[in-house]
NUDRENVO-379811 format. One record per atom (N, C-alpha, C, O): residue in three letters; residue number from 1; x, y, z; chain. Coordinates in Angstrom, 3 decimals, decimal comma. Atoms other than C-alpha are relative to their C-alpha. Example, Ala and Ser with C-alpha at 12.3 -4.5 7.8 and 13.67 -1.06 7.14 Angstrom:
# residues 2
{'ALA' 1 {0,890 -1,190 0,000} 'A'} {'ALA' 1 {12,300 -4,500 7,800} 'A'} {'ALA' 1 {0,900 1,200 0,000} 'A'} {'ALA' 1 {1,936 1,181 0,665} 'A'} {'SER' 2 {-0,820 -1,190 -0,060} 'A'} {'SER' 2 {13,670 -1,060 7,140} 'A'} {'SER' 2 {-0,770 1,090 0,730} 'A'} {'SER' 2 {-0,261 2,198 0,899} 'A'} 
This chain:
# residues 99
{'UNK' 1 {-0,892 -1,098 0,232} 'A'} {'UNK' 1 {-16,437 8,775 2,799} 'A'} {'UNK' 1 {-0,049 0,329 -1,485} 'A'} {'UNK' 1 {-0,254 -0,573 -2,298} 'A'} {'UNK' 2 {0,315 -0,309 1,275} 'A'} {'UNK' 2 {-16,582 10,939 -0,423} 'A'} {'UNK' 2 {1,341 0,640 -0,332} 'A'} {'UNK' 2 {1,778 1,670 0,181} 'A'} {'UNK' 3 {-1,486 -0,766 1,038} 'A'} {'UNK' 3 {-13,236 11,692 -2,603} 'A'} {'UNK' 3 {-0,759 0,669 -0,868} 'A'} {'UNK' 3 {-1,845 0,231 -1,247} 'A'} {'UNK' 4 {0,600 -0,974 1,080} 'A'} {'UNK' 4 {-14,120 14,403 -4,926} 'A'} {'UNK' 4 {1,860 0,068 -0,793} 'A'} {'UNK' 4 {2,765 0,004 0,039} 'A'} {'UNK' 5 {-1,031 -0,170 0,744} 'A'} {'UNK' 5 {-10,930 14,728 -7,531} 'A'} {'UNK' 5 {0,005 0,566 -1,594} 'A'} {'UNK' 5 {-0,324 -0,180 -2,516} 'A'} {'UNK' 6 {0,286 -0,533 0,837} 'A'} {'UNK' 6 {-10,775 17,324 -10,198} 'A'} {'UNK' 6 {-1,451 0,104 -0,474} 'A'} {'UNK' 6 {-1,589 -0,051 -1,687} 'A'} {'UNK' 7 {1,363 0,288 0,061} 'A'} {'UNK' 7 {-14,733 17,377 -9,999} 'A'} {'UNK' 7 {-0,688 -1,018 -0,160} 'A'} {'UNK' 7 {-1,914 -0,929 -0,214} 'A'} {'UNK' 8 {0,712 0,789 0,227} 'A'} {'UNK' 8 {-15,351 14,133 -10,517} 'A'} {'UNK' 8 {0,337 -1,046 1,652} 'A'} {'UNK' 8 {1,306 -1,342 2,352} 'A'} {'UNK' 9 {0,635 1,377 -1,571} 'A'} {'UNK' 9 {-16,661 11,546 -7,315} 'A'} {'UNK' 9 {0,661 -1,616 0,081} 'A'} {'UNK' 9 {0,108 -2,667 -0,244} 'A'} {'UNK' 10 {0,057 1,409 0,060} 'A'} {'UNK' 10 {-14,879 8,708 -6,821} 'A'} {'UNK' 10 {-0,314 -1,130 0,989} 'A'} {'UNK' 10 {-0,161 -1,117 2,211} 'A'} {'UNK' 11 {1,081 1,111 -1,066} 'A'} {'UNK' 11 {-16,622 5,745 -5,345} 'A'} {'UNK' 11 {1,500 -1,184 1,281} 'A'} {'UNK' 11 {1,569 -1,544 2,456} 'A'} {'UNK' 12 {-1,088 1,459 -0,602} 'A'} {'UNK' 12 {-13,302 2,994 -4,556} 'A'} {'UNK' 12 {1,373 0,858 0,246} 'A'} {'UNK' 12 {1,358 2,019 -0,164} 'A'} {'UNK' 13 {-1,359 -0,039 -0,326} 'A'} {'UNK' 13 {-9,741 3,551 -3,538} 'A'} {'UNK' 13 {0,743 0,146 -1,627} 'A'} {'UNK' 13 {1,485 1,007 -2,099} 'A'} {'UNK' 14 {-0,899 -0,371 1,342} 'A'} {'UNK' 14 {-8,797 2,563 -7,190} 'A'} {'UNK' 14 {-0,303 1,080 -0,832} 'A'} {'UNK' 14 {0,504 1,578 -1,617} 'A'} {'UNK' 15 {0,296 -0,938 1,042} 'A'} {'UNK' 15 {-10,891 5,056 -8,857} 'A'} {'UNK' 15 {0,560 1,396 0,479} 'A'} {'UNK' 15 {0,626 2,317 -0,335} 'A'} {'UNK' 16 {-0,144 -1,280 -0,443} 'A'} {'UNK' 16 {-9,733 7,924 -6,463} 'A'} {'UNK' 16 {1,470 0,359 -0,375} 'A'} {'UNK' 16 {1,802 1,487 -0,738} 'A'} {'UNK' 17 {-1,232 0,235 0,787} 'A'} {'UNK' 17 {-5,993 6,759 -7,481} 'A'} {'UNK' 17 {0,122 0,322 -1,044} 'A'} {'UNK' 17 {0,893 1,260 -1,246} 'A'} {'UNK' 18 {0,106 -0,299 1,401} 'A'} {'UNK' 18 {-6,648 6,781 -11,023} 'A'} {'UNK' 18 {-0,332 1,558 0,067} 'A'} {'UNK' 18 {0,690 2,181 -0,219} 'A'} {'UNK' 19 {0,862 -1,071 0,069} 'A'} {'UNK' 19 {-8,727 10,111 -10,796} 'A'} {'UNK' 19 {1,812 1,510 0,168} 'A'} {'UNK' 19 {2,094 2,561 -0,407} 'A'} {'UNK' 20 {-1,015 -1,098 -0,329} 'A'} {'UNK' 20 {-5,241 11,875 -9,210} 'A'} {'UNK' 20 {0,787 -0,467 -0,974} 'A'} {'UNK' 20 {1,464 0,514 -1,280} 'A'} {'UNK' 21 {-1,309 0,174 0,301} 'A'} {'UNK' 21 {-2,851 10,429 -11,092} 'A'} {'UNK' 21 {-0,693 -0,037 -1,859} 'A'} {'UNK' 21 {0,055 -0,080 -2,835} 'A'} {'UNK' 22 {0,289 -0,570 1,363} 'A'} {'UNK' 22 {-4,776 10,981 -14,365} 'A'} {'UNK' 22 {-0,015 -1,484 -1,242} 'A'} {'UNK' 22 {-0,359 -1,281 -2,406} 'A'} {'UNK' 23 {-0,287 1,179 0,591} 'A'} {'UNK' 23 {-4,095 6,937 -15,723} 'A'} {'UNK' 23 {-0,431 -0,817 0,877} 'A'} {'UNK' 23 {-0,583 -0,670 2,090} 'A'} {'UNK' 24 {0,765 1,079 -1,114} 'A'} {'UNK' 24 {-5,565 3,776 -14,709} 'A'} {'UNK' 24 {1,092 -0,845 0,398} 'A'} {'UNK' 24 {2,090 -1,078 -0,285} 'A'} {'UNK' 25 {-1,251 0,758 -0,457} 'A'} {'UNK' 25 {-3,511 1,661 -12,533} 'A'} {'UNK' 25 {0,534 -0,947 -0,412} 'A'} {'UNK' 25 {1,722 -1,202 -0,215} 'A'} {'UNK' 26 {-1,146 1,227 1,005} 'A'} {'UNK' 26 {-2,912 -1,464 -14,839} 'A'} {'UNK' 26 {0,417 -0,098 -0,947} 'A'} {'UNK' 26 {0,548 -1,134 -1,599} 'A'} {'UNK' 27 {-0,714 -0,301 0,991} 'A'} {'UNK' 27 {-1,296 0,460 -17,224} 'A'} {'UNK' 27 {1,440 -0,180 0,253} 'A'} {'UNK' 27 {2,341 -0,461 -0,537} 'A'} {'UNK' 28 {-1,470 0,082 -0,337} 'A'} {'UNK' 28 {1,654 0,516 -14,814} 'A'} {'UNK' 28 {0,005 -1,073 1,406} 'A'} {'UNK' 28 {0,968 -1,127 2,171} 'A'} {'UNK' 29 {-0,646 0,986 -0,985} 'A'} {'UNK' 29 {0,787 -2,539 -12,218} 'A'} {'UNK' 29 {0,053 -1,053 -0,932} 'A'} {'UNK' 29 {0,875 -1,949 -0,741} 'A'} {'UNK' 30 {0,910 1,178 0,553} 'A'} {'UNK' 30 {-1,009 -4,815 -14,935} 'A'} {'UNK' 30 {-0,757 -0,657 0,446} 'A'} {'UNK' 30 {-0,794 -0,746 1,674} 'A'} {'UNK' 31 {1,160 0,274 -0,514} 'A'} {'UNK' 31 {-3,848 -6,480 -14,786} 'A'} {'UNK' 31 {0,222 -1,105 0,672} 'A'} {'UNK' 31 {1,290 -1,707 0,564} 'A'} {'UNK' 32 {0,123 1,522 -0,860} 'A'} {'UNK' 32 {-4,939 -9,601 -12,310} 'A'} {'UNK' 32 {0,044 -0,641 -0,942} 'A'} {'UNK' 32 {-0,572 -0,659 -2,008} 'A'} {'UNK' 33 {-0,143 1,493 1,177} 'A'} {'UNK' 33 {-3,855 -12,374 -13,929} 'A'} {'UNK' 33 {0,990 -0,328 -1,029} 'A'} {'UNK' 33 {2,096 0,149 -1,281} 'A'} {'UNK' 34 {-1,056 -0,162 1,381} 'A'} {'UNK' 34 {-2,591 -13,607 -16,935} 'A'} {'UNK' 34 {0,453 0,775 -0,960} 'A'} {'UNK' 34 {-0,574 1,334 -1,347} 'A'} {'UNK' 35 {-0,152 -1,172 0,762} 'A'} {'UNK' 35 {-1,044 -11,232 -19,344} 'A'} {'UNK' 35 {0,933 -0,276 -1,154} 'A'} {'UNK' 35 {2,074 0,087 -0,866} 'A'} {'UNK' 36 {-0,863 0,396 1,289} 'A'} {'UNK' 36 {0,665 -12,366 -22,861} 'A'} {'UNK' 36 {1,054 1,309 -0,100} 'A'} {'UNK' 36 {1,052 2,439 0,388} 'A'} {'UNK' 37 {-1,361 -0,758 0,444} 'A'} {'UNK' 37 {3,907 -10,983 -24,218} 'A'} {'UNK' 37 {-0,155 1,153 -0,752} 'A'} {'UNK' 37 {0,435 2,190 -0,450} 'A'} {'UNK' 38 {0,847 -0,784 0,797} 'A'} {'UNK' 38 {2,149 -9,137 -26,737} 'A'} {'UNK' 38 {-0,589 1,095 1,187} 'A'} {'UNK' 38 {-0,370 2,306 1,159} 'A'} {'UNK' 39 {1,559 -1,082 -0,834} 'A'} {'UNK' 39 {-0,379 -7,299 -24,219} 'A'} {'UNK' 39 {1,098 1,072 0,765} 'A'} {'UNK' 39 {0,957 2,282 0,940} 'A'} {'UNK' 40 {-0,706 -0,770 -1,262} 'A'} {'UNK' 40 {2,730 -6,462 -21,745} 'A'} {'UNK' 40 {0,790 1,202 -0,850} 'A'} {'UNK' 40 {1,079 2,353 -0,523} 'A'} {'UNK' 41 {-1,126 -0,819 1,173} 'A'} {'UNK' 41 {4,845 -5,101 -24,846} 'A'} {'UNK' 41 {-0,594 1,510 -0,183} 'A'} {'UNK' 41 {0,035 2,568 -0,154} 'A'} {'UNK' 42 {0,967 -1,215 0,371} 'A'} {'UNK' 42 {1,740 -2,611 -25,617} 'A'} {'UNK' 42 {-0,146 0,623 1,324} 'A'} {'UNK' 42 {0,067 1,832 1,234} 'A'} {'UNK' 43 {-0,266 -0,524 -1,136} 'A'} {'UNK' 43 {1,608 -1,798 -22,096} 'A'} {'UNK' 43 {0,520 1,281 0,144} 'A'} {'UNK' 43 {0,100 2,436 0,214} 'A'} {'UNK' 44 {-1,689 -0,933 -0,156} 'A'} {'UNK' 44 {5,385 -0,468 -21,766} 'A'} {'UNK' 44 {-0,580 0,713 -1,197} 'A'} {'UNK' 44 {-1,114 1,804 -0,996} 'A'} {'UNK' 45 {0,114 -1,325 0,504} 'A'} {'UNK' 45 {4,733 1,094 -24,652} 'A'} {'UNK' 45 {-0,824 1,274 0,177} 'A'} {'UNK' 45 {-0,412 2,396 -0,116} 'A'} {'UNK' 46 {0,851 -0,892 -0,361} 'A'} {'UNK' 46 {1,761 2,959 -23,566} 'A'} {'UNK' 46 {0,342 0,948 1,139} 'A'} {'UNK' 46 {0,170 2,167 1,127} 'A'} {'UNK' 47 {-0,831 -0,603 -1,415} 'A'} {'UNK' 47 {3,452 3,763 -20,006} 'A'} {'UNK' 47 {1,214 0,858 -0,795} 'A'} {'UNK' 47 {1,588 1,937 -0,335} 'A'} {'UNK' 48 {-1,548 -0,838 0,291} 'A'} {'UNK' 48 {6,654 5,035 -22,016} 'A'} {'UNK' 48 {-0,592 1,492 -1,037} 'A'} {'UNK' 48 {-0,056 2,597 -1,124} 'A'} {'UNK' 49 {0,993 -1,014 1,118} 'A'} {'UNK' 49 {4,522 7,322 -24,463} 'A'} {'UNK' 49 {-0,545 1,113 1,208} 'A'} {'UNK' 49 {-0,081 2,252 1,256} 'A'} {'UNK' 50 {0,537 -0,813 -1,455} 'A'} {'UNK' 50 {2,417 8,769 -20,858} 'A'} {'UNK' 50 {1,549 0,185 0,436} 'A'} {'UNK' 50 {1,005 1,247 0,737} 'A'} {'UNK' 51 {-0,996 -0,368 -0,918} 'A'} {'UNK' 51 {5,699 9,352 -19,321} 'A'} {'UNK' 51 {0,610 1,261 -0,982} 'A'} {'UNK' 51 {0,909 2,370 -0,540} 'A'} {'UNK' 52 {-0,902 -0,714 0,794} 'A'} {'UNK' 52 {7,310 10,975 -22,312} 'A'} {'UNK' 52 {-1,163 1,568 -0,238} 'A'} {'UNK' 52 {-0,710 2,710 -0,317} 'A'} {'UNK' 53 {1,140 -1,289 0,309} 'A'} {'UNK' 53 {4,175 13,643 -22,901} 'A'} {'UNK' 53 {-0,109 0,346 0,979} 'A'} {'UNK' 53 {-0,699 1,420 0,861} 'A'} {'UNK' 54 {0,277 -0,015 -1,193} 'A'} {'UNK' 54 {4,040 13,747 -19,314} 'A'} {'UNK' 54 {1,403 0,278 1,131} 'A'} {'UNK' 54 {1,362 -0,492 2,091} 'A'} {'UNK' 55 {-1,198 0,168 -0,783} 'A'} {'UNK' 55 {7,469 14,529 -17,396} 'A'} {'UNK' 55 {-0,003 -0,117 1,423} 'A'} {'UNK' 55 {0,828 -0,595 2,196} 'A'} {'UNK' 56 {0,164 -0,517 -1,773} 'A'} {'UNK' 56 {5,874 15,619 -13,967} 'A'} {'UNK' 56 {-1,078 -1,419 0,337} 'A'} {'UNK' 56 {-1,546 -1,468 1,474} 'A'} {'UNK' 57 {0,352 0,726 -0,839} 'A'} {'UNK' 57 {4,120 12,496 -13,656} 'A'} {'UNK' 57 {0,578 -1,095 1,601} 'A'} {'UNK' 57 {0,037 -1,404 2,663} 'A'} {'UNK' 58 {0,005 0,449 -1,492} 'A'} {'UNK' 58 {6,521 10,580 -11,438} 'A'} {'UNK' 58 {-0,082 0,853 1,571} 'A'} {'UNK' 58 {-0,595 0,520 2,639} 'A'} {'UNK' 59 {0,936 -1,209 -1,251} 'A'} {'UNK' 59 {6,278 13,906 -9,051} 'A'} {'UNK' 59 {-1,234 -0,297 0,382} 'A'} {'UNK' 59 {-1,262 -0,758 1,523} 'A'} {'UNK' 60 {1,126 0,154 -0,123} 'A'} {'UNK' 60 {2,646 13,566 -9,189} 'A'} {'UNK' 60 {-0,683 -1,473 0,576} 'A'} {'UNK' 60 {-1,796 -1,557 1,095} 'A'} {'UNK' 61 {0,344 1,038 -0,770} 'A'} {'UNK' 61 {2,707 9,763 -8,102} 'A'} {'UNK' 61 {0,443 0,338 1,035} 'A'} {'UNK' 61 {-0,485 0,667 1,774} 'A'} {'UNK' 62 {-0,727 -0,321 -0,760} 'A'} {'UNK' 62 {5,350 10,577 -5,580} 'A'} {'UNK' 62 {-1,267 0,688 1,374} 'A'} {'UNK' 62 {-1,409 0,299 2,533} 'A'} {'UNK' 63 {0,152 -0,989 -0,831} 'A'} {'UNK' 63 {3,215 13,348 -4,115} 'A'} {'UNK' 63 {-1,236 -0,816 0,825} 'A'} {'UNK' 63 {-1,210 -1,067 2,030} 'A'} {'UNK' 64 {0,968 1,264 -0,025} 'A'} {'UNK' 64 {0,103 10,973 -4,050} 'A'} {'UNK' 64 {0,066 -0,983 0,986} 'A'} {'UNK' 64 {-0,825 -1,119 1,825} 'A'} {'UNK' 65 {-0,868 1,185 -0,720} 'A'} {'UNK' 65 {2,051 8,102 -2,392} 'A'} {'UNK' 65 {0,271 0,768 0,971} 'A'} {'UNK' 65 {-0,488 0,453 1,888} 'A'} {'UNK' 66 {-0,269 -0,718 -1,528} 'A'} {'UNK' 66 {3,237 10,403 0,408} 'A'} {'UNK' 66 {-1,628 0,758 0,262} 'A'} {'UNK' 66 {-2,047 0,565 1,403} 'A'} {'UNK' 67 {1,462 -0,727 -0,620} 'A'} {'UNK' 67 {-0,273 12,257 0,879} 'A'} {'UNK' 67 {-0,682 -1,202 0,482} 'A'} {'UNK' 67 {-1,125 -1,044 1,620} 'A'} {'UNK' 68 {0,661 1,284 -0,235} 'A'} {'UNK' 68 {-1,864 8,496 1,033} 'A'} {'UNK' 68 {0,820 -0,655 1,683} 'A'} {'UNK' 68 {0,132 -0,958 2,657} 'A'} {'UNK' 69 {-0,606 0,508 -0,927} 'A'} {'UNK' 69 {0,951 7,250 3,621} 'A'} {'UNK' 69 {-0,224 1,086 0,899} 'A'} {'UNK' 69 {-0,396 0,602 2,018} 'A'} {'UNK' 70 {-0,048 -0,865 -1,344} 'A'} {'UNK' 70 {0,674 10,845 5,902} 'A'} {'UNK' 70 {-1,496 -0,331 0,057} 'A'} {'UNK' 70 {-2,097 0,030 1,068} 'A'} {'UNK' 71 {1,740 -0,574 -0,766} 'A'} {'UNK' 71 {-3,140 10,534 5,897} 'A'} {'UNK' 71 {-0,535 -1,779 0,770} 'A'} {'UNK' 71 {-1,524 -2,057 1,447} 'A'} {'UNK' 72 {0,638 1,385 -0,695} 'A'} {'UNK' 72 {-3,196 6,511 6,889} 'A'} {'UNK' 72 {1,133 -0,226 0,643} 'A'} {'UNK' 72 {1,317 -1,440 0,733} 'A'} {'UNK' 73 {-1,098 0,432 -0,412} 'A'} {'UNK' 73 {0,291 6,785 8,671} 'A'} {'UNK' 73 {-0,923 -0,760 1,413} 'A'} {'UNK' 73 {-0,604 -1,855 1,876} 'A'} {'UNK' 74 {-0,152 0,501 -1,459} 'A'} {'UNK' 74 {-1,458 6,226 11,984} 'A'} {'UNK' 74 {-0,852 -1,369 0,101} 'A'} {'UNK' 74 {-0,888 -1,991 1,163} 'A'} {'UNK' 75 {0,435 1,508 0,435} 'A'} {'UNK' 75 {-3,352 2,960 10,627} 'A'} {'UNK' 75 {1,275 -1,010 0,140} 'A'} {'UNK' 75 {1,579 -1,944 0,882} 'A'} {'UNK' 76 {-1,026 1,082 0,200} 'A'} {'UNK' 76 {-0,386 1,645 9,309} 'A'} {'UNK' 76 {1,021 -0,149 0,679} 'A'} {'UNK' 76 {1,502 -1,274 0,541} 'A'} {'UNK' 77 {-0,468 0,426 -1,616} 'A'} {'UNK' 77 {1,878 2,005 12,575} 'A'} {'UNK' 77 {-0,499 -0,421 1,214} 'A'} {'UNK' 77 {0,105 -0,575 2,276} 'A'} {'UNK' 78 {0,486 0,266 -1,134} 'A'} {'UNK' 78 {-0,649 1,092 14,575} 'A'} {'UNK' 78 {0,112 -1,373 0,592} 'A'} {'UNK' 78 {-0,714 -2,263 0,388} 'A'} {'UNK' 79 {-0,008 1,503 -0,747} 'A'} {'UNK' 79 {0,551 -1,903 16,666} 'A'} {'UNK' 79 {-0,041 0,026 1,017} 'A'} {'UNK' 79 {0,117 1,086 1,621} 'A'} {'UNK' 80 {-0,052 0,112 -1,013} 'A'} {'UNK' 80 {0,265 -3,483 19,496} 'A'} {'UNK' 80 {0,784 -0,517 0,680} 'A'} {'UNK' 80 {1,301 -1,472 0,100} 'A'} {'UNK' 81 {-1,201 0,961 0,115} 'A'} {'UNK' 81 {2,822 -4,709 21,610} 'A'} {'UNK' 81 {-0,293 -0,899 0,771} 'A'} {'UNK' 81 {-1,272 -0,894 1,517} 'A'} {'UNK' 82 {0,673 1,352 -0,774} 'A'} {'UNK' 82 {2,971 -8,134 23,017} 'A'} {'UNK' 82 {0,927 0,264 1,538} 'A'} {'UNK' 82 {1,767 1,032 2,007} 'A'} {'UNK' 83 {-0,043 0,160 -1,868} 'A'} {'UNK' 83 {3,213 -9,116 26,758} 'A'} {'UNK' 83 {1,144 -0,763 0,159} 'A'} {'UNK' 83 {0,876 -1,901 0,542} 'A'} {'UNK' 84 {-1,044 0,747 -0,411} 'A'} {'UNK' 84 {6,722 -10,381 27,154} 'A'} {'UNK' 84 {-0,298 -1,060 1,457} 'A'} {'UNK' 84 {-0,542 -0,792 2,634} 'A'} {'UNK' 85 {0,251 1,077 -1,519} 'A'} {'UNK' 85 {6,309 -13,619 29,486} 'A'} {'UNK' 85 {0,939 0,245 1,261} 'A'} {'UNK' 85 {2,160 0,139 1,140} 'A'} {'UNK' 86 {-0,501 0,339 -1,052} 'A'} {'UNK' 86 {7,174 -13,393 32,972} 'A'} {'UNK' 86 {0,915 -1,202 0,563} 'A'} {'UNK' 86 {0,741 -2,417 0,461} 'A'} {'UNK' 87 {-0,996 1,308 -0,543} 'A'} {'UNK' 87 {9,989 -15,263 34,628} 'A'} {'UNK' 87 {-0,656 -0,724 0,994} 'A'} {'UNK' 87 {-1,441 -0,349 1,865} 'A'} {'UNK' 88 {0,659 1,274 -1,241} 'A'} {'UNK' 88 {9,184 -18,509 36,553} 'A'} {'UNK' 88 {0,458 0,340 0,834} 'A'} {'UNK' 88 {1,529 0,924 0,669} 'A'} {'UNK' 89 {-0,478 0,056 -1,870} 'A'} {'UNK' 89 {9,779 -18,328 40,145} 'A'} {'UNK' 89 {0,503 -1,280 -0,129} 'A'} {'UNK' 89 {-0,157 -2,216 -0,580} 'A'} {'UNK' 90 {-0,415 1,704 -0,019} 'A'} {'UNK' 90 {12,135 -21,411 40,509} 'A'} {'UNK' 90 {0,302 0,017 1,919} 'A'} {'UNK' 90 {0,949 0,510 2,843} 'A'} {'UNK' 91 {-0,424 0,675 -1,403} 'A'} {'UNK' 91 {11,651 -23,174 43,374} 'A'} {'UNK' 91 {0,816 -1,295 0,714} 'A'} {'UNK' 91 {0,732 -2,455 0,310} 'A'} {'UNK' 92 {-0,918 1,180 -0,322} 'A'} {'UNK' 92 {13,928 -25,346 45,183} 'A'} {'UNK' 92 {-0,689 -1,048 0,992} 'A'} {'UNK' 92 {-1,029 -0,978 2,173} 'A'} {'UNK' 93 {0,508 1,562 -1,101} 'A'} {'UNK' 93 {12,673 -28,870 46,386} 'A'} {'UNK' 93 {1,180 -0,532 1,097} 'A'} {'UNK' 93 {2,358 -0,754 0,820} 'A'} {'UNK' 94 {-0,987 0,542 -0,314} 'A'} {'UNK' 94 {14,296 -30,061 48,901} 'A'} {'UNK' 94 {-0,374 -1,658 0,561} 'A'} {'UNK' 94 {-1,206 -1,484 1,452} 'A'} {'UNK' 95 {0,143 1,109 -0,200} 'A'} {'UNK' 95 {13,971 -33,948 49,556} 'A'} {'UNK' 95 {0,135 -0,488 1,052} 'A'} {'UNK' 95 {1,166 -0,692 1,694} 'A'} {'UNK' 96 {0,199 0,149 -1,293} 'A'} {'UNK' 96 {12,311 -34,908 52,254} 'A'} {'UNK' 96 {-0,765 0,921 1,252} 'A'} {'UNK' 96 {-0,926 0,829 2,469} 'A'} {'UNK' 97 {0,633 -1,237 -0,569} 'A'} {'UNK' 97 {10,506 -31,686 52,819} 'A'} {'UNK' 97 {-0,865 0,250 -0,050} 'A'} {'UNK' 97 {-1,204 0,504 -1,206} 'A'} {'UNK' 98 {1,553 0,017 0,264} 'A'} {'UNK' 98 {7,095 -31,305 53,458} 'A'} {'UNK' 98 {-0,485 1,831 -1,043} 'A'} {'UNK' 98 {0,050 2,939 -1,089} 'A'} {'UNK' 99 {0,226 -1,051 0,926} 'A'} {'UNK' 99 {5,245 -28,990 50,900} 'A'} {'UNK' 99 {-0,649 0,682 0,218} 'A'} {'UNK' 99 {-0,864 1,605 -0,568} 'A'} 
């Protein structure tokens, strides 16, 4: 499958994310792994700087996040349901009674 976004091709899920939303995503998930106090500090600040030049971005995740959930809604409800067990037949012995 081919995402095209603002003319440019993106290959993965994360790049097609990034591509709409104009920022890379571990600016605002952070990266795998470890991440010093220092690194996270520069972060926030970088996220608070993009937000502040930027007002319509949480719209623009928002819109993103709902276009992503209507276009894989029927993935991600798709269950199956289980086979509730049948009741035993109880049978009564009676003693002395051939079977």
């Amino acid at each position: 499958m081919k995402f095209i976004v603002a003319g440019h091709t993106a290959v993965t899920t994360t790049e097609f994310v990034e591509l709409a939303l104009g920022t890379p995503l571990d600016l605002w998930l952070g990266p795998d792994g470890e991440e010093s106090e220092m690194e996270q500090a520069a972060r926030m600040d970088a996220a608070r700087d993009i937000l502040a030049d930027d007002p319509t971005l949480p719209d623009r995740v928002s819109r993103v996040a709902a276009e992503a959930i209507e276009a894989f809604a029927p993935d991600l409800f798709n269950i199956t349901p289980l086979n509730r067990p049948t009741a035993r037949r109880r049978t009564r012995f009676v003693k002395g009674a051939a079977a």
